[in-house]
C-alpha distance (Angstrom), angle and dihedral (degrees) to the residues before:
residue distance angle dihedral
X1 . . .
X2 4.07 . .
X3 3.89 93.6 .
X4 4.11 97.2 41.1
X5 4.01 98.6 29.6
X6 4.24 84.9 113.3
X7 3.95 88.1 54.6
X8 3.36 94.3 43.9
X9 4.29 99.5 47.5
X10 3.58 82.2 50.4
X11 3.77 97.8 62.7
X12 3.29 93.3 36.4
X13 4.01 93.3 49.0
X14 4.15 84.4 43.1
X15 4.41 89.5 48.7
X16 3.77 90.9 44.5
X17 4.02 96.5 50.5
X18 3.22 92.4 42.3
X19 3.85 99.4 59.1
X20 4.09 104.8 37.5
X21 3.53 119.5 75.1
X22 4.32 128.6 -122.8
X23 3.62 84.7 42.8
X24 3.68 138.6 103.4
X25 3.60 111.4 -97.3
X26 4.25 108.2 -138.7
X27 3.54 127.8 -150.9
X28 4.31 116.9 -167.7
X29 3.40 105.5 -92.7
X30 3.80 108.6 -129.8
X31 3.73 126.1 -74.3
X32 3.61 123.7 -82.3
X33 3.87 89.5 16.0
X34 3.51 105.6 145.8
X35 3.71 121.7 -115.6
X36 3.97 95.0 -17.2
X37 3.60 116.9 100.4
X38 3.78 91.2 169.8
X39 3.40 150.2 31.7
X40 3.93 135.2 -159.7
X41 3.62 131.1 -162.8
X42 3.72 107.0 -113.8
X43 3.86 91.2 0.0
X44 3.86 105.0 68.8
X45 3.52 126.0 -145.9
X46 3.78 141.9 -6.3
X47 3.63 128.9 -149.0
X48 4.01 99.8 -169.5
X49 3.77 121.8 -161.8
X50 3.84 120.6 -172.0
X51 3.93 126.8 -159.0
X52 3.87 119.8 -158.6
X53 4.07 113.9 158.0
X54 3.95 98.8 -14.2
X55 3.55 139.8 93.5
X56 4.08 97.4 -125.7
X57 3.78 146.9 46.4
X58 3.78 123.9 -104.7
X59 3.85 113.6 -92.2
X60 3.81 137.8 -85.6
X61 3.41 108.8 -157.8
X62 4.18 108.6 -156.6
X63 3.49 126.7 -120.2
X64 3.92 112.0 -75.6
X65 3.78 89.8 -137.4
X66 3.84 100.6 39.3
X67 3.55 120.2 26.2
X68 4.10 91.3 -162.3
X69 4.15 92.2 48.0
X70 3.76 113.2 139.7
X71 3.59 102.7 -113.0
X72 3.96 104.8 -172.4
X73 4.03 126.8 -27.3
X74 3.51 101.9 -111.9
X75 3.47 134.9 25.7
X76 4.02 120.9 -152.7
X77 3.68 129.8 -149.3
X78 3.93 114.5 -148.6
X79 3.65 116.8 -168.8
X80 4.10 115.4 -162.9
X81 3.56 121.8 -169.3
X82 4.13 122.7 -152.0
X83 4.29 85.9 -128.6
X84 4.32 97.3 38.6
X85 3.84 123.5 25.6
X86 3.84 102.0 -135.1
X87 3.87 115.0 36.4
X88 3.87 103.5 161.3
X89 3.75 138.4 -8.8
X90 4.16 124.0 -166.3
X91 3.45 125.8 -176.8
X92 4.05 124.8 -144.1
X93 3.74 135.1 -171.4
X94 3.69 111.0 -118.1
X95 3.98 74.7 -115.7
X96 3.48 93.6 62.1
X97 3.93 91.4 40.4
X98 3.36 85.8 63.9
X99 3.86 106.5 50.2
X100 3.68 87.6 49.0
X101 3.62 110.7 35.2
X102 3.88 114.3 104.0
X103 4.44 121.2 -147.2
X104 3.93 116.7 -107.6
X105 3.85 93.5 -148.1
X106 3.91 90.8 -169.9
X107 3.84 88.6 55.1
X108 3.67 99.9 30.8
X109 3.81 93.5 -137.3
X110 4.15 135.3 91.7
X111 3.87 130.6 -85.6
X112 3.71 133.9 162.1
X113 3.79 133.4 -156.3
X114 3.60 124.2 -120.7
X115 3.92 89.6 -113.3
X116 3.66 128.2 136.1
X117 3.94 96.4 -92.6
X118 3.92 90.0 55.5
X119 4.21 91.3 47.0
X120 3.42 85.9 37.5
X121 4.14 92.6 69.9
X122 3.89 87.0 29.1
X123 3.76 118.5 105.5
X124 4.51 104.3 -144.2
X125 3.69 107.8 -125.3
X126 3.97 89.0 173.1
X127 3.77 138.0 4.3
X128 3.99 113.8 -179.6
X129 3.66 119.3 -130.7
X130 3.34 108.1 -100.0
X131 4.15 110.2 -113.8
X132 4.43 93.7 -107.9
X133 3.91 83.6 55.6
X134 3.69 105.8 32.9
């Protein structure tokens, strides 16, 4: 699951949305579109980054013309777990992206870390039962 987990918290982000009510319901966006994974009706796009066993999001590189370009609208935060497939999911603004978002040098492109600043601006969309309660 290590090399596909970003293919696989986007279906799983895309199945979820699209079967529970009061939330946006996301389509793929089309192939090779850069930085959107998704796209809603009425809510634009969706960058989604998944987290599995490490410490940051996948990457967002910036625009090569304009650093401060307004890649998608929202950014979502898919957590996987090794014994469940969807964990958590939190939803940013591309505002709140930004304000929290730390610089991979070696990559040249934006992450952030699953810490309490990021969750803190997040809205939850999801949070898995944990096994005692489920």
């Amino acid at each position: 699951i290590a090399f596909s987990v970003g293919s696989v918290g986007e279906r799983l982000a895309i199945e979820y949305l699209g079967n529970t009510q009061g939330v946006p319901i996301l389509r793929s966006a089309l192939r090779g579109t850069k930085n959107v994974d998704a796209v809603a009706f009425n809510s634009g796009r969706f960058s989604i980054k998944t987290l599995c066993a490490s410490s940051k999001t996948g990457t967002i590189p910036p625009a090569p013309d304009d650093r401060a370009e307004q890649l998608s609208e929202h950014v979502l935060i898919v957590k996987l777990a090794e014994d469940r497939p969807l964990t958590s999911m939190q939803q940013l603004a591309w505002a709140d992206w930004v304000k929290v978002r730390s610089r991979d040098k070696r990559m040249n492109a934006w992450y952030c870390a699953p810490c309490s600043r990021t969750l803190g601006a997040a809205t939850l969309i999801f949070q898995a039962l944990a096994p005692q309660d489920a």
